[in-house]
C-alpha positions as CSV (number, residue, x, y, z in Angstrom):
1,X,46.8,-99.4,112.8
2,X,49.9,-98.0,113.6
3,X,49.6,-95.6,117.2
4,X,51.4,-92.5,116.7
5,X,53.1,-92.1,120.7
6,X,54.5,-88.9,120.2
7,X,53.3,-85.7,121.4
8,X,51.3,-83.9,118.2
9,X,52.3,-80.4,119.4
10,X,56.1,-81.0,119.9
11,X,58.5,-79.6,116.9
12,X,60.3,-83.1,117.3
13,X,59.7,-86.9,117.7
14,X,59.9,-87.1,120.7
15,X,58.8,-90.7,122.5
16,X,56.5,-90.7,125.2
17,X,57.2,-93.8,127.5
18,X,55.3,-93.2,131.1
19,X,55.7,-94.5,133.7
20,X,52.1,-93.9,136.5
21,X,53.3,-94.7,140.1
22,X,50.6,-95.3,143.0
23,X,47.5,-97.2,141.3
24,X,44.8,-96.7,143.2
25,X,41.2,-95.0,142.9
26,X,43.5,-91.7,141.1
27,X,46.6,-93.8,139.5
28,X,44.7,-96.7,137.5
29,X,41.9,-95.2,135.4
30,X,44.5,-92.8,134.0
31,X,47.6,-95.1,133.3
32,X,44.8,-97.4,131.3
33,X,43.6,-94.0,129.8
34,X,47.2,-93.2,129.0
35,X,47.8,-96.9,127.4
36,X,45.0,-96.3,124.7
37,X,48.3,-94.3,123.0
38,X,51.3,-94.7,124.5
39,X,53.6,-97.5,126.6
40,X,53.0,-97.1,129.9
41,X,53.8,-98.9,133.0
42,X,51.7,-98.8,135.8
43,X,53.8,-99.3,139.2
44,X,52.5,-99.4,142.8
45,X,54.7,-101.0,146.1
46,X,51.5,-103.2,147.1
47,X,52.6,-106.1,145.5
48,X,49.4,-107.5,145.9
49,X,47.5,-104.9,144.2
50,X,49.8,-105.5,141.4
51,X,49.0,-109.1,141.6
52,X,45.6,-108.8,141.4
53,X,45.8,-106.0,138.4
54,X,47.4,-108.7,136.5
55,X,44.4,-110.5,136.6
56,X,42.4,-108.0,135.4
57,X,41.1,-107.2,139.0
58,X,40.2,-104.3,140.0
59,X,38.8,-104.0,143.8
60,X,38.4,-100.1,143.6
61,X,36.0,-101.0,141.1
62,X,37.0,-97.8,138.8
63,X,38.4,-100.1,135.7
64,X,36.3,-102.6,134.5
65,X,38.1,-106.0,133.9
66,X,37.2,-105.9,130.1
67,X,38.8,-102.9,130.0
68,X,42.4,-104.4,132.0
69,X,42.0,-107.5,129.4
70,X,41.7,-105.2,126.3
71,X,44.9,-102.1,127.7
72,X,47.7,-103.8,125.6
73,X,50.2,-101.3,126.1
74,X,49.8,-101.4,129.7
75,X,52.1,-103.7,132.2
76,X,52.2,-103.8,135.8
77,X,55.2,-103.9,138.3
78,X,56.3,-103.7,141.6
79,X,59.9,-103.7,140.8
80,X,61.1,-100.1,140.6
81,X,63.9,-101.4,137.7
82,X,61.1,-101.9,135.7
83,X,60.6,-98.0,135.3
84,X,63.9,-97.0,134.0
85,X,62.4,-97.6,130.5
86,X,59.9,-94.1,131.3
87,X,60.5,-90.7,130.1
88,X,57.7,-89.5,131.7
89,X,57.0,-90.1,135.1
90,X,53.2,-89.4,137.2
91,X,53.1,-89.4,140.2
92,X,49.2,-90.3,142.1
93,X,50.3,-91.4,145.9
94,X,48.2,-90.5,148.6
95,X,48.9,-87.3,150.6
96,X,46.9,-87.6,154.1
97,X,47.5,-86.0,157.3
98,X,48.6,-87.5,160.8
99,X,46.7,-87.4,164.3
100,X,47.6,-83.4,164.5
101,X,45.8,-82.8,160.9
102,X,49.1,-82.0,160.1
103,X,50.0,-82.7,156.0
104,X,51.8,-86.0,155.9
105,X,54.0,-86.4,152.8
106,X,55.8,-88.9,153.2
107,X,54.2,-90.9,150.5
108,X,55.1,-88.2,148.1
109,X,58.7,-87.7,149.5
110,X,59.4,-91.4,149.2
111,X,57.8,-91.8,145.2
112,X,60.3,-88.6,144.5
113,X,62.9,-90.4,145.8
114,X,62.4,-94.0,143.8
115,X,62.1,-91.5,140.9
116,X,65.4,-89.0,141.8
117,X,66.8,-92.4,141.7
118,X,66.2,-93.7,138.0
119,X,66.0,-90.3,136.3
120,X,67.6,-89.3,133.4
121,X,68.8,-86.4,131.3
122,X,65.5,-85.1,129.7
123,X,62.8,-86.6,131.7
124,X,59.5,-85.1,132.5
125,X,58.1,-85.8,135.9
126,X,54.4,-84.8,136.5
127,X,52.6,-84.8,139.8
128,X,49.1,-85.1,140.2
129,X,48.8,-85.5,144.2
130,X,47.0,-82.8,146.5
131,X,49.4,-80.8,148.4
132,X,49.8,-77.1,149.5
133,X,50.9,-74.4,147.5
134,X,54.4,-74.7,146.8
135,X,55.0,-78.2,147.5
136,X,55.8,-79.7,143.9
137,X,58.6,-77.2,143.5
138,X,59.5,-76.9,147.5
139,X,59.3,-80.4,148.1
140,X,59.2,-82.3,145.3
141,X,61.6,-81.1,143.0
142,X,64.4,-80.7,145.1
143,X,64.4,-84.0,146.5
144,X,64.6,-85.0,142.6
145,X,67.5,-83.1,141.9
146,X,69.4,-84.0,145.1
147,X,68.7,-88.0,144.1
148,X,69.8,-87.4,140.3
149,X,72.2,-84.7,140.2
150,X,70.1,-83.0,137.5
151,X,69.2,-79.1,137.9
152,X,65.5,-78.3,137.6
153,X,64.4,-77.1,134.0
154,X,67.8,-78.0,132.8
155,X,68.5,-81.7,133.6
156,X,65.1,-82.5,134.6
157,X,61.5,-81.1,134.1
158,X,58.1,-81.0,136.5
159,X,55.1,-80.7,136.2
160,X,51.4,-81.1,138.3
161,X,48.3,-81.5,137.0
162,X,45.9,-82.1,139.9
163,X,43.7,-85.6,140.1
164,X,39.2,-84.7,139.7
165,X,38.5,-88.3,139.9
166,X,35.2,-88.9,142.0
167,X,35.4,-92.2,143.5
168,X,32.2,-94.2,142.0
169,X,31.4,-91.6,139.4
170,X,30.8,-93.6,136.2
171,X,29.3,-89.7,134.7
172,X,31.9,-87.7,136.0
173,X,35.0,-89.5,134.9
174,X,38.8,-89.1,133.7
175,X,37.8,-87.9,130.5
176,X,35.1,-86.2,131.0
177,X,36.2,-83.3,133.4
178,X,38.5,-80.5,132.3
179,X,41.8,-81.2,133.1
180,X,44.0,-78.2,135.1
181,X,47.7,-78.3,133.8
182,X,51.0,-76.4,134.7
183,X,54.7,-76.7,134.1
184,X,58.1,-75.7,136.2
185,X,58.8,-73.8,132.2
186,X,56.5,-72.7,129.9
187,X,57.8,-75.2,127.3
188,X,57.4,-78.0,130.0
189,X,53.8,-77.0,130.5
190,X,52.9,-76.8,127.0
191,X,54.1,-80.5,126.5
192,X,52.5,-81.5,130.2
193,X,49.2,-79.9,128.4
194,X,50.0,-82.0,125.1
195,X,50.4,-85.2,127.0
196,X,46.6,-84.5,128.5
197,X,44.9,-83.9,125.2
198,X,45.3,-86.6,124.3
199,X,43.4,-88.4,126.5
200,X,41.0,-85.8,128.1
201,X,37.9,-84.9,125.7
202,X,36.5,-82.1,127.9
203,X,40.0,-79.9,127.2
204,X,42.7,-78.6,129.4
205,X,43.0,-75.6,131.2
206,X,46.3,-74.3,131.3
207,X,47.6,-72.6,134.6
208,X,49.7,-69.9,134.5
209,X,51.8,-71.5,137.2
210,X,52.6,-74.5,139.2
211,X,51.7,-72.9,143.0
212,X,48.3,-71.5,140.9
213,X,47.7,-75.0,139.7
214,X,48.1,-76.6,143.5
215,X,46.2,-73.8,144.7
216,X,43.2,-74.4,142.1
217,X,43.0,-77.9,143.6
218,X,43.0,-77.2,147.0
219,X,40.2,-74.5,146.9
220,X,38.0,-76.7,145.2
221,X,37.4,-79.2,147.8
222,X,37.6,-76.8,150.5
223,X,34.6,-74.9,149.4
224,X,32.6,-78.0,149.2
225,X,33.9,-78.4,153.2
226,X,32.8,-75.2,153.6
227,X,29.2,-75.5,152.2
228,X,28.6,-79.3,153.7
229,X,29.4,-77.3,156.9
230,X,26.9,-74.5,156.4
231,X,24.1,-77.2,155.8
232,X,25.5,-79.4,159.0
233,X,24.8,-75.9,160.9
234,X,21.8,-75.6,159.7
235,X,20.6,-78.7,160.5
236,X,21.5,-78.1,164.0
237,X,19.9,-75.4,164.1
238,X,16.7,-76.5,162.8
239,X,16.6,-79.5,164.8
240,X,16.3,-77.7,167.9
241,X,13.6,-75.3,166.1
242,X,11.6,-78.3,165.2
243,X,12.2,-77.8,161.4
244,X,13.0,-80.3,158.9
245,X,16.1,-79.1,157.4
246,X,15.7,-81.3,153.7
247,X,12.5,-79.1,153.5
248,X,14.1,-75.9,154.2
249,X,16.7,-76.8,151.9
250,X,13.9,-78.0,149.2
251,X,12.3,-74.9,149.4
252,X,15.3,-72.5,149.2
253,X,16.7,-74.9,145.9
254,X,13.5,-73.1,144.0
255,X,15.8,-70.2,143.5
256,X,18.3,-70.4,140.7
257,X,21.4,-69.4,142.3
258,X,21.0,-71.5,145.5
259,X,24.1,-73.8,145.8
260,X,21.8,-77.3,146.9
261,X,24.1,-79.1,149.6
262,X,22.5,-81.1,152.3
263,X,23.9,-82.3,155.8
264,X,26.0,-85.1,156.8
265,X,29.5,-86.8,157.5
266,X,32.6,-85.7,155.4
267,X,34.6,-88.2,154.9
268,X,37.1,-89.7,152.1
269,X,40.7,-88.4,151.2
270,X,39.6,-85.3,149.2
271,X,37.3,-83.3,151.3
272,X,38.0,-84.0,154.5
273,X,41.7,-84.1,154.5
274,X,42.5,-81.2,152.0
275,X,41.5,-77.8,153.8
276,X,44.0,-78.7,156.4
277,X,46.9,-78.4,153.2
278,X,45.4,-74.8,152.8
279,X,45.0,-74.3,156.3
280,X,49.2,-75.3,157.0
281,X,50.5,-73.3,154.2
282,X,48.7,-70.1,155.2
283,X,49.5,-70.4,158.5
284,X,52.8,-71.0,157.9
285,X,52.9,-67.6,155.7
286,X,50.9,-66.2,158.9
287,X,47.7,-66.0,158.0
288,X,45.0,-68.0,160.3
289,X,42.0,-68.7,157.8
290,X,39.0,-68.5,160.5
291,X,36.2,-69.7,157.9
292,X,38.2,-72.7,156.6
293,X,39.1,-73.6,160.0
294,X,35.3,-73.4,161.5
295,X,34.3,-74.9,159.0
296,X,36.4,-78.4,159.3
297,X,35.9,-78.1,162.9
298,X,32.1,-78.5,162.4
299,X,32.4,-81.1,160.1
300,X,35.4,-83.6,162.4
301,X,32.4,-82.8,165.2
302,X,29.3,-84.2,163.2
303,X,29.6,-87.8,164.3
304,X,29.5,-87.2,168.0
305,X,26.2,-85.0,167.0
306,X,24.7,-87.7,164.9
307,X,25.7,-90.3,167.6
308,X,24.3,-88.0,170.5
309,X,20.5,-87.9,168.2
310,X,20.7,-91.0,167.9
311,X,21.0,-92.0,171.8
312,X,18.4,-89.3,172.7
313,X,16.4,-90.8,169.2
314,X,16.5,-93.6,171.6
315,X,16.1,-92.1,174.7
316,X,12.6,-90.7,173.7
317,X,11.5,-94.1,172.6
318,X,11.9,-95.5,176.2
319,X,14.7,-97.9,174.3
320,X,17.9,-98.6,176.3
321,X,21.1,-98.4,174.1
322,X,22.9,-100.9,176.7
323,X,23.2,-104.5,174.9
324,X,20.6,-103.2,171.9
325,X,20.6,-104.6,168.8
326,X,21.8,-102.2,166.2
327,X,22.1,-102.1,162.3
328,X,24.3,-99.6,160.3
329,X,23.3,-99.9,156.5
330,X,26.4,-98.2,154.7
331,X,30.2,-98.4,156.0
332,X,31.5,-96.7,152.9
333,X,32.5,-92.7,152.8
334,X,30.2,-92.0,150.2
335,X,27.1,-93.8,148.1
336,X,27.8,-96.8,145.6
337,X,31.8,-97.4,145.5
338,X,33.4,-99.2,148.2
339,X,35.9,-96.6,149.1
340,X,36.4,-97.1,152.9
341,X,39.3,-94.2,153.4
342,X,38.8,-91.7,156.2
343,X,34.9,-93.0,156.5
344,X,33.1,-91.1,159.5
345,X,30.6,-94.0,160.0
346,X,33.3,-96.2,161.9
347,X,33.3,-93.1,164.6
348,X,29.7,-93.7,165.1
349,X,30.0,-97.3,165.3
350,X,32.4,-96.7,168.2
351,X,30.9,-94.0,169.8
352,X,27.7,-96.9,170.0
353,X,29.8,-99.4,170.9
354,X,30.8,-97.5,174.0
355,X,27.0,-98.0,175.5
356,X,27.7,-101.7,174.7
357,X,25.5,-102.1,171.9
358,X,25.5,-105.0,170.0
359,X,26.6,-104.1,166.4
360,X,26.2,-105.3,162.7
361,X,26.9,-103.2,159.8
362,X,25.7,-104.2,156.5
363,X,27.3,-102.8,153.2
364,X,26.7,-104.4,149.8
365,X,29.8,-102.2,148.4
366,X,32.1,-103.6,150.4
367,X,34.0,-107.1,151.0
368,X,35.3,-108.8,154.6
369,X,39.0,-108.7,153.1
370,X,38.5,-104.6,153.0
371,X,36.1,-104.2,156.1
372,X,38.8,-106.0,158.4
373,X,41.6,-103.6,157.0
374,X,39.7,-101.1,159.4
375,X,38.8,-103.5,162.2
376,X,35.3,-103.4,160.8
377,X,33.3,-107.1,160.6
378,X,30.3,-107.2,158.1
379,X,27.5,-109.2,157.9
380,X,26.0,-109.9,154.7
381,X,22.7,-111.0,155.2
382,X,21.1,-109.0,158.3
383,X,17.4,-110.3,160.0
384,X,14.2,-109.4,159.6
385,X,12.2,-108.0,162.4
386,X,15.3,-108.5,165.0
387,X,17.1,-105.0,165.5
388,X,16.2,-102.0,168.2
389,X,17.7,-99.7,166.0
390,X,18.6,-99.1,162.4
391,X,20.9,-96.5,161.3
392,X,20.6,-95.6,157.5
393,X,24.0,-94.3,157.1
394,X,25.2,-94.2,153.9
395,X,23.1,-94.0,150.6
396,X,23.8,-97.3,148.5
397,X,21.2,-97.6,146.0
398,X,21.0,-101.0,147.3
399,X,18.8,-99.0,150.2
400,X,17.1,-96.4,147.9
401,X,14.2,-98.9,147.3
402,X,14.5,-101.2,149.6
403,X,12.5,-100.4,153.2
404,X,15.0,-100.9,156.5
405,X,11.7,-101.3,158.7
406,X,12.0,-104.3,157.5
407,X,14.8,-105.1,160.0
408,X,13.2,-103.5,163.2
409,X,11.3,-105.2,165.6
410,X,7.9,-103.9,166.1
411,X,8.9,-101.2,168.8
412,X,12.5,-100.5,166.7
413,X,13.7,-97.3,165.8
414,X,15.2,-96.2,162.4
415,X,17.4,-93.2,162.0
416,X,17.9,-91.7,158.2
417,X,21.4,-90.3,158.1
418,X,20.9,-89.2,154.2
419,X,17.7,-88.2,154.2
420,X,16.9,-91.0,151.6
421,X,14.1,-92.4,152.8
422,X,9.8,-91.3,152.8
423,X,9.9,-88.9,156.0
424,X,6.7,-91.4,157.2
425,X,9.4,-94.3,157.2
426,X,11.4,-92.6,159.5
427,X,12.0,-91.6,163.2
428,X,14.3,-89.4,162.5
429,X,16.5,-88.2,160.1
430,X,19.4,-86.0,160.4
């Protein structure tokens, strides 16, 4: 059967050739979404990533390898000449901050560059990166008309459409969550909202305008900052009330319209790094947001609380931290996907390691090659009945069923992190 790669909606044949720069946990579900009906070439600058794509490997573990063998319209590069073929350019890079929290976009400043570079007359280029409001046509755009010599909306067109992926979600995925879409021109966003149809089955929502399109993205994660930080209160709170904060949190869930968050480290490159984009911008305007801004600040402090119950945990068991034997189960920022960025646990580890404790983390998710990126050694098959101290840190479902007593000596201490475990298992938990 013959695949029709043109745009249904557009009043002429127009070809759709795209190219998806950056293919990590955001970039390569939806260039092999994309592939299913049109050309598309799917570039990143790690030329091992690339290498291993073109074996069908993928070590984000979002694309199964079946699905790499059966994309046919989908090629891999790390030569940039390979993209002058596109007419459509997306654009997934990372946008982190530095030490200061302050947005870092370089990766997005250089991919508009390498794209300014080999643009065209007529090309559409669509960014799907977090940033601040203001930033695709501030930023973005300008650096693509300086590198071209094209004028925005005349020459050249944008576009943003922000990324929903949820690392490890195999519910939530590409397809299945509504897609928010927004052009630099009406027209351009009507053909940006084409282009997504056809590939996202739970419909588009189309913004009104770019800045209303980055805002969208940026509130959503900050309000999930904001709630994880309400429940990290409370459970400070209640600890020092004697109060089990999961059964205060239980109990309030019985009412309909109680939002059911629990405590615990916020990690990853959405939640954790995002608020500060909101927090620059409105600063910048001169506004200082005080709730946003509490809010992160309680959340960057809950590993020094979690590492401070665990040494008084200790404390109260008559156990000396110095030269203890310690297993983390769980390295990972969040439950079953072996996504390692901007994971809290490693500030845990380190805070232990500074009382000389003698450290092995276990985590099923995750391989040496990756743990060692982050100076973190694994072990992959931990000891019964020879560790002072087990800390349940992240929820694998490797753990879920599986009883971490197992590892303590007889006078060992376990610490639950998630919650996950029977409360008669337990210690402690957070």
């Amino acid at each position: 059967m013959m695949i029709d790669n043109s745009l249904k909606e557009n009043s002429t044949t127009e070809q759709i050739n795209i190219a998806v720069i950056g293919l990590g946990y955001v970039g390569l579900p939806l260039a092999v979404a994309l592939a299913v009906h049109y050309p598309v070439v799917g570039y990143d600058i790690n030329s091992e990533r690339i290498d291993q794509l073109k074996k069908h490997q993928d070590l984000t573990q979002e694309v199964s390898s079946e699905e790499l063998k059966q994309t046919k319209q989908l090629t891999f590069s790390a030569n940039q000449t390979d993209l002058k073929v596109a007419n459509y350019f997306i654009i997934t890079v990372p946008t982190p901050v530095d030490s200061n929290n302050t947005p870092d976009l370089s990766p997005l400043i250089n991919a508009s560059e390498l794209v300014g570079s080999i643009l065209s007359e007529g090309d559409t280029v669509i960014y799907e990166s977090t940033v601040y409001p203001g930033a695709t046509e501030g930023v973005c755009a300008e650096i693509l008309a300086a590198q071209s010599g094209l004028v925005l909306n005349q020459g050249f067109f944008v576009g943003y459409s922000p990324e929903r992926i949820n690392p490890g979600d195999k519910i939530n995925t590409l397809s299945s969550i509504v897609k928010v879409v927004s052009g630099s021109s009406p027209e351009t966003a009507r053909r940006v909202n084409a282009l997504y149809e056809t590939i996202i089955t739970a419909g588009t929502h189309l913004a009104p305008s770019i800045k209303v399109a980055e805002a969208a993205k940026a509130i959503e994660n900050t309000q999930r900052d904001i709630n994880i930080a309400f429940m990290n209160e409370l459970s400070m709170m209640f600890h020092e009330m004697e109060i089990d904060v999961l059964e205060v949190i239980e109990a309030a869930a019985t009412k309909w319209n109680f939002l059911k968050f629990t405590p615990g480290l916020v990690g990853g490159h959405c939640i954790g790094v995002d608020p500060y984009y909101l927090i620059h911008k409105s600063q910048e305007k001169g506004y200082f947001p005080q709730l946003i801004t509490t809010a992160r600040r309680i959340n960057e402090n809950m590993s020094a609380y979690v590492s401070e119950r665990i040494l008084k945990l200790m404390a109260l068991h008559q156990k000396h931290i110095v030269s203890a034997k310690v297993l983390i189960l769980g390295l990972t920022f969040k439950e079953n996907c072996p996504d390692l960025r901007n994971t809290r646990v490693v500030e845990i580890i380190e805070q232990l390691q500074k009382y000389h404790a003698q450290i092995d983390v276990y985590d099923p998710w995750v391989d040496q090659e990756a743990a060692a990126e982050i100076n973190q050694p694994l072990t992959n098959d931990p000891a019964a009945a020879s560790y002072d101290l087990v800390v349940l840190a992240v929820a694998h479902e490797q753990f879920i069923n599986a009883n971490p007593r197992a590892y303590l000596k007889a006078d060992g201490v376990l610490f639950d992190l998630k919650g996950l475990l029977p409360e008669d298992w337990v210690d402690e938990r957070l």
